[in-house]
C-alpha positions as CSV (number, residue, x, y, z in Angstrom):
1,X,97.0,141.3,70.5
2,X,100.7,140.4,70.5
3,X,101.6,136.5,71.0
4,X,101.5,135.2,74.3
5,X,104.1,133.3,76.0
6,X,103.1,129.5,77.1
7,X,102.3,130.3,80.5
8,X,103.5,128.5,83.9
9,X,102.2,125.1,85.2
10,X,98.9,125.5,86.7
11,X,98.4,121.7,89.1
12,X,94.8,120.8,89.7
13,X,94.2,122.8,92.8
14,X,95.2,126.1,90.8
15,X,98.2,126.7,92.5
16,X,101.5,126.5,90.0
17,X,103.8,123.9,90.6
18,X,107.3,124.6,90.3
19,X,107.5,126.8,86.7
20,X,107.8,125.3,84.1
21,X,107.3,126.5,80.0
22,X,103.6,124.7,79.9
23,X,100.5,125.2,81.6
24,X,98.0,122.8,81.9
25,X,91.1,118.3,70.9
26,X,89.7,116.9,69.1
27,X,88.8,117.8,64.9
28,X,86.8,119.9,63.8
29,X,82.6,118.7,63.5
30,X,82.3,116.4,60.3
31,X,79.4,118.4,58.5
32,X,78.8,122.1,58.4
33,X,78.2,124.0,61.7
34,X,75.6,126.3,62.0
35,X,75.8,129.9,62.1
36,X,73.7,130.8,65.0
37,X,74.8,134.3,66.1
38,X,73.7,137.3,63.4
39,X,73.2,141.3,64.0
40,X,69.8,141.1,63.8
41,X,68.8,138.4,66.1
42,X,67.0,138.8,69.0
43,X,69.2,137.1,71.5
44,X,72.5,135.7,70.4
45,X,73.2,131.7,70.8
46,X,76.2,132.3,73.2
47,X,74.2,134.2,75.6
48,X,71.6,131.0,75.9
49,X,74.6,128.6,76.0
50,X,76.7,131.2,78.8
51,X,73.0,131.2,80.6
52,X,72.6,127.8,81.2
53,X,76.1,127.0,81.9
54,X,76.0,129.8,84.5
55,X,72.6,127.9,85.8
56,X,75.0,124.6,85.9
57,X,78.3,125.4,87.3
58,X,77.6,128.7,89.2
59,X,76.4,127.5,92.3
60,X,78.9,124.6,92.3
61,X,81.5,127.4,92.7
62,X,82.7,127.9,89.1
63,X,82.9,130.5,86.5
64,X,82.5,130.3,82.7
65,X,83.9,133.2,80.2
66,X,83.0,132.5,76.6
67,X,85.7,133.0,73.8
68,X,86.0,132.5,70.2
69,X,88.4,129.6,69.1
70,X,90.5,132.0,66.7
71,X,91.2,134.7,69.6
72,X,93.0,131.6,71.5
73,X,94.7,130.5,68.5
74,X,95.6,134.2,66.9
75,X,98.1,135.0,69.7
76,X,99.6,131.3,69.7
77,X,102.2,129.4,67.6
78,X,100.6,126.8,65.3
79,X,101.7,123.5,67.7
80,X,99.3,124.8,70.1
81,X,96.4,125.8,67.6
82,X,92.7,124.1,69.0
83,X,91.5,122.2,66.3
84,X,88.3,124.2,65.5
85,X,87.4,126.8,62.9
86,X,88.1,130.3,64.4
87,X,84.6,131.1,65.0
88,X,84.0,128.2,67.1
89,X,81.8,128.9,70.2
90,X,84.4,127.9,73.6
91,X,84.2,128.5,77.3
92,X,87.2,128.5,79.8
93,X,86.0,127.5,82.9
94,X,87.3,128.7,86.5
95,X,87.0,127.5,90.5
96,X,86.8,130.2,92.7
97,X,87.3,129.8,96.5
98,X,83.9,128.5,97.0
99,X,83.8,125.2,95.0
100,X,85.9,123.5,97.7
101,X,82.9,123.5,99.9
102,X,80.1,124.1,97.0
103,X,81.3,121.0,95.2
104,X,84.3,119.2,95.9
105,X,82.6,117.8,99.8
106,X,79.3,117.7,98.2
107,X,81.2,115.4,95.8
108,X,83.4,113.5,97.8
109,X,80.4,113.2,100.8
110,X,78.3,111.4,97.4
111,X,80.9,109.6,95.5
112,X,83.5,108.8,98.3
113,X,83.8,104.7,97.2
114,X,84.7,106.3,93.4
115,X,87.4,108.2,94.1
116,X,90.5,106.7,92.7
117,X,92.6,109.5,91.6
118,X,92.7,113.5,93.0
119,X,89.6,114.2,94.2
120,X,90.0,117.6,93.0
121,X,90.4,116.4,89.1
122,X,87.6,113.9,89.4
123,X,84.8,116.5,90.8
124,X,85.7,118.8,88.1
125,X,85.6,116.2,85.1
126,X,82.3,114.7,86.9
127,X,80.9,118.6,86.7
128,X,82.1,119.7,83.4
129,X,81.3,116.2,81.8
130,X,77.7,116.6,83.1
131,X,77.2,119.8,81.3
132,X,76.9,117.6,78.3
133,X,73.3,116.8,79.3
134,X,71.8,120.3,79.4
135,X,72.8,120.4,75.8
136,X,71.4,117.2,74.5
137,X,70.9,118.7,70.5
138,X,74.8,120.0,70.7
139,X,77.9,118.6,70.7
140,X,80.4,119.4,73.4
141,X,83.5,118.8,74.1
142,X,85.7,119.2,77.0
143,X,88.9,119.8,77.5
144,X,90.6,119.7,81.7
145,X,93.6,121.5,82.5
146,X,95.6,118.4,83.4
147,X,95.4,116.8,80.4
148,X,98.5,116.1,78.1
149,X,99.2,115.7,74.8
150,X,101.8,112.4,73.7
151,X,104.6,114.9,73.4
152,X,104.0,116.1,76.7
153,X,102.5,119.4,75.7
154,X,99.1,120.4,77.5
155,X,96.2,120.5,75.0
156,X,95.5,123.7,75.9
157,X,97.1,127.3,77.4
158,X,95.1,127.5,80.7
159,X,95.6,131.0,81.5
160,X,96.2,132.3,77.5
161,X,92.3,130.9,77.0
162,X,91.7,132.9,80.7
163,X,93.2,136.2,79.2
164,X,91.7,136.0,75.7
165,X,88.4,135.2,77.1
166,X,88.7,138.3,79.1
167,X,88.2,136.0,82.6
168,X,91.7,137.1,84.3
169,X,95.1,139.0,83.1
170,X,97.7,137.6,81.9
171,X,100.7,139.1,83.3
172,X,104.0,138.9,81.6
173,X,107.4,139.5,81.7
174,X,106.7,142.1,78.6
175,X,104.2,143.9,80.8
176,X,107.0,144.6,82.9
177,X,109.4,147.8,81.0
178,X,111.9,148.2,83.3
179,X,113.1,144.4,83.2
180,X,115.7,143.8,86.4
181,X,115.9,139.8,85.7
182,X,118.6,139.6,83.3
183,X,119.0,136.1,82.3
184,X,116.7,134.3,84.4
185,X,113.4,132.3,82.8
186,X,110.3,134.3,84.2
187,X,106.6,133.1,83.5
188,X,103.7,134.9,83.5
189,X,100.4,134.5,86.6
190,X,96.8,135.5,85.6
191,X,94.9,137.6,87.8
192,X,91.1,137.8,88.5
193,X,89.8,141.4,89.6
194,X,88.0,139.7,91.9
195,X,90.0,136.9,93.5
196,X,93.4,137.9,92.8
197,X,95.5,134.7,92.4
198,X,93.0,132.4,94.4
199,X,91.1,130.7,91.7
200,X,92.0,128.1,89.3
201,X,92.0,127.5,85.5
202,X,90.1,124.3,85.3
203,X,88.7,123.6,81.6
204,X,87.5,124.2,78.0
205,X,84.2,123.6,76.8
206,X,83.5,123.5,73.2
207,X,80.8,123.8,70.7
208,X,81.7,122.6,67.5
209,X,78.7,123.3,65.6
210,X,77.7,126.7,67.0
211,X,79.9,129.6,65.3
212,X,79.6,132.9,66.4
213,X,81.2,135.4,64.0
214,X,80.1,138.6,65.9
215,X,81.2,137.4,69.7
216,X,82.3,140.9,71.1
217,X,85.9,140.4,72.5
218,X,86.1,141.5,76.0
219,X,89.6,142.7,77.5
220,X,90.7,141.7,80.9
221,X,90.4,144.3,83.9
222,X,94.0,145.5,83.9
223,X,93.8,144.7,88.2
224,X,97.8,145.0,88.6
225,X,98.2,148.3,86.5
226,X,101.4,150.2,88.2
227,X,104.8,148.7,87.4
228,X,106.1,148.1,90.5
229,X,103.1,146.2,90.9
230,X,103.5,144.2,88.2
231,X,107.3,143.8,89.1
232,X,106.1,142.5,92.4
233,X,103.8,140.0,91.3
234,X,106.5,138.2,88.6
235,X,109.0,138.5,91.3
236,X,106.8,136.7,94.1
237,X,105.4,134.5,91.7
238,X,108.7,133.0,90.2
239,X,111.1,133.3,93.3
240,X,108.0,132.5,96.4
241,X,105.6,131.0,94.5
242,X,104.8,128.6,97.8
243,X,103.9,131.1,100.3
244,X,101.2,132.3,97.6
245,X,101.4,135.7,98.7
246,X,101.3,136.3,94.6
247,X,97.7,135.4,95.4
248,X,96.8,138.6,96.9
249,X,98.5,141.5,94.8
250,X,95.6,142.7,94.4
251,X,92.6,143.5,97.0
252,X,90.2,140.3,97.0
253,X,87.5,139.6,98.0
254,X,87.3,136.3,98.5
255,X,89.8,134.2,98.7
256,X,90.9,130.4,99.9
257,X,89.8,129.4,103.5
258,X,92.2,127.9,105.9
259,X,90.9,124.6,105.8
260,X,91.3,124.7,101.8
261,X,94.4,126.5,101.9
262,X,95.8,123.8,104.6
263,X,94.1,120.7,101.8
264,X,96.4,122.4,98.9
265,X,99.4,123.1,100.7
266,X,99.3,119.0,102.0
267,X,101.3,116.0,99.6
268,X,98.6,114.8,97.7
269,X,99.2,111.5,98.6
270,X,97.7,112.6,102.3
271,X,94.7,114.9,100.9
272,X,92.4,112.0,100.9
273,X,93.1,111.6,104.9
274,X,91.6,115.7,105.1
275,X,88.7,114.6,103.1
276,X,88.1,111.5,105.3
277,X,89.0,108.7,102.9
278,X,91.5,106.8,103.0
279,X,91.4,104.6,99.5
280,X,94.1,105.6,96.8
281,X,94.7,104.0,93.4
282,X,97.4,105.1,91.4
């Protein structure tokens, strides 16, 4: 797979902010990790790990696509390697249009005196944080889209670990051979076959002691395969990314409803009035 370009800004609802060159670690385990995935065995150790995180976070709303560390770091410059060995077991983790009423009221109804900070961020890092407890003999660690690195760098390529994990394409300006932008900076937009651009890119979950040197490599449903389509999308996505009709290249099926649509198109600063709160702390 040829290298991927560091995708656009994904903010915490999934929508992108204005483009920019990033999108939104820790070492490697201390003793040897275990080598749980073999030809022979009955059942591979992803497929348990992918079963009960599907038993976790699928009724909340989410998605989770397994991938190994070296596919993400193979098609990325070295400042933006993960720090695991490349058979490291990894999920990238995805809202689709229900978790705004699967999790995020469920959340806000539950913890409403705890929210400090986006609502949005907080449900997710309480969700993918809890995972942790259905896998008390493993070490996980997670990594959310909105966090940065000191230099400003996010710690990970949200929709390069989408595309490598086989979860959404990852369309770029390459996939696009008649180029008519000239000089002008254009980023890429992942698309789910099933939700077009209404879904988000919210995390990584890693295993650090479960390597899985035979993980099968899925490719990404090619969903925008003409190139006028594909001209289209880049063309709304850089130029009207704000009346999201990038969002719906494709035929969904589901996509956001108008009171979540009306949540991610309001300041943040005001979101918490829509959700019936009125406490913020910066």
């Amino acid at each position: 797979m040829a290298a991927l370009q560091p995708p656009a800004h994904y903010n915490s609802h999934g929508a992108p902010g204005r483009p920019s060159p990033w999108s939104r670690g820790s070492a490697p385990p201390a003793g040897g990790a275990q080598n749980y995935s073999s030809r022979g065995a009955p059942r591979a150790m992803e497929e348990r790990v992918a079963e009960r995180l599907h038993g976790a976070l699928g009724p909340l709303g989410f998605e989770v696509h397994a991938f190994k560390v070296g596919w993400y770091n193979a098609v990325l410059q070295p400042a933006f390697h993960l720090p695991y060995p490349d058979d490291t077991l990894a999920f990238v983790v995805l809202s689709t249009p229900s978790m705004f009423d699967k999790a995020l009221k469920p959340f806000v109804n539950k913890e409403r005196l705890k929210i400090i900070r986006d609502p949005v961020d907080q449900c997710v890092s309480h969700h993918l944080s809890s995972v942790k407890e259905i896998f008390p003999d493993q070490k996980v660690d997670v990594i959310f889209d909105y966090e940065i690195l000191p230099s400003r760098r996010p710690k990970f390529l949200a929709q390069t670990a989408a595309h490598v994990a086989g979860a959404a394409y990852y369309y770029q300006r390459k996939d696009v051979k008649l180029d008519p932008w000239g000089e002008k900076k254009i980023f890429g937009v992942c698309i789910h076959p099933k939700y077009g651009g209404w879904f988000a890119i919210r995390g990584l979950l890693l295993f650090p002691d479960v390597q899985v040197p035979f993980l099968e490599q899925p490719a990404p449903v090619d969903c925008v395969s003409t190139e006028e389509k594909r001209t289209e999308l880049l063309e709304l996505f850089n130029f009207h990314w704000q009346d999201g009709r990038y969002r719906d290249i494709i035929e969904v099926k589901e996509r956001y409803s108008e009171e979540q649509k009306t949540y991610f198109s309001t300041p943040p600063a005001e979101r918490f009035r829509l959700l019936g709160l009125t406490r913020f702390t910066e």
